[in-house]
C-alpha positions in Angstrom: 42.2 -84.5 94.6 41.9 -88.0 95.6 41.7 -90.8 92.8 39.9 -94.0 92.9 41.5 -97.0 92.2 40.0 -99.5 93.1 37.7 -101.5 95.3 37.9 -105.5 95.7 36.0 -107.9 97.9 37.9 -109.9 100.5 38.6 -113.4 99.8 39.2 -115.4 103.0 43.0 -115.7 101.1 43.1 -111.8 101.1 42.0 -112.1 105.1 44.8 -114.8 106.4 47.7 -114.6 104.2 47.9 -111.4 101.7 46.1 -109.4 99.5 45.9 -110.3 95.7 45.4 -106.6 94.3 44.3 -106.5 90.4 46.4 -106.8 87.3 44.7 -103.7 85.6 45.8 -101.8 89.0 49.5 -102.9 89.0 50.4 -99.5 87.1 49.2 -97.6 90.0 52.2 -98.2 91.9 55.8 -96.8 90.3 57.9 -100.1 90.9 61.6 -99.5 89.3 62.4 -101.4 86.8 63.8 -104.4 87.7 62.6 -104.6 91.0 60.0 -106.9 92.6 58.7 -105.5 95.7 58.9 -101.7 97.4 57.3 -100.7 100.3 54.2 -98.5 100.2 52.9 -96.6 103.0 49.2 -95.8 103.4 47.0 -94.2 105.6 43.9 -95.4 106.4 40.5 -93.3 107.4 41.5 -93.0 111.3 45.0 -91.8 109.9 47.0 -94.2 110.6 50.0 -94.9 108.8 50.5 -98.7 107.4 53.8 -100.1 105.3 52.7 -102.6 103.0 54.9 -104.5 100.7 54.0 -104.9 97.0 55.9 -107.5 95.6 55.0 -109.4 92.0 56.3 -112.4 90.7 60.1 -112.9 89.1 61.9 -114.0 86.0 59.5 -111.9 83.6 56.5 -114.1 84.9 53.1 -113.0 82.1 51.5 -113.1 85.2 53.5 -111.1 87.8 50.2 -111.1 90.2 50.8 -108.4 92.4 50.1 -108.9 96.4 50.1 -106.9 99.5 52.0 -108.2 102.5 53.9 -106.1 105.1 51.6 -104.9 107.5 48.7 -105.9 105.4 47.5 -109.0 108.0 48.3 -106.7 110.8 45.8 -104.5 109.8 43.1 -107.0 108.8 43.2 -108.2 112.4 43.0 -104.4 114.1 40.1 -104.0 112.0 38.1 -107.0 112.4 38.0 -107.8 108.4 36.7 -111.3 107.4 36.3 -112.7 103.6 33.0 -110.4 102.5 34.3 -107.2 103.9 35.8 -104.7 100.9 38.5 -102.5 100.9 38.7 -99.3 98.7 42.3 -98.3 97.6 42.9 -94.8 96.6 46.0 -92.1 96.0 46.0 -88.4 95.6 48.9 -86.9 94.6 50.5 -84.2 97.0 53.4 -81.6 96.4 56.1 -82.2 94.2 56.4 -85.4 92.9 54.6 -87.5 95.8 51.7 -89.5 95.8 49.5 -90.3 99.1 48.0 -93.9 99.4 45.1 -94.5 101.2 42.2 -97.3 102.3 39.2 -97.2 103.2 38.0 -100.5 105.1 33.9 -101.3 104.5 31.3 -104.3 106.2 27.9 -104.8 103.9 25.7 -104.3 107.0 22.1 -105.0 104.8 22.5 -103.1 102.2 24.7 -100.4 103.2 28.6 -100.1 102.8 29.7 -98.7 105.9 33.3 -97.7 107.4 35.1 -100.4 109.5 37.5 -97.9 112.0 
């Protein structure tokens, strides 16, 4: 079953350089200890597979401020995203051990959320 985690606006930072993802959220992702950026792969709604980097600040920072980069600008410019647009960030575990990212791309078109392909 597929879990929400969670849904963030676009800042026009998140649409031209990387994509701040929130402190609460950080958790969601097993990072070894140790270690300040893995890869994680994600599928978005057309299926399409996408490596993102998660990476967090060093040196026991209190603020390790987590951010996607990797593929993450590549995919904001195949899907046309601009500061405004949201993105919704889920996982679902699968057999074994694994867990499945995926996101979900949305435009506000007048007061509807709709799917950005």
């Amino acid at each position: 079953m597929e879990q929400h985690r969670f849904t963030k606006l676009l800042s026009p930072t998140d649409t031209s350089h990387r994509l701040t993802i929130p402190m609460a959220n950080l958790g969601d992702f097993e990072l070894p200890t140790g270690q300040h950026a893995i890869n994680i792969e994600v599928t978005d709604t057309l299926e399409q597979p996408w490596t993102f980097k998660l990476s967090i600040r060093r040196n026991n920072n209190p603020n390790p401020r987590p951010i996607f980069t990797g593929q993450w600008i590549q995919f904001v410019k195949e899907k046309g995203l601009r500061a405004g647009d949201r993105i919704v960030f889920s996982r679902q575990q699968i057999e074994g051990n694994g867990v499945q990212y995926r996101i979900r791309a949305e435009r506000k078109i007048f007061k509807y959320w709709v799917n950005v392909q």
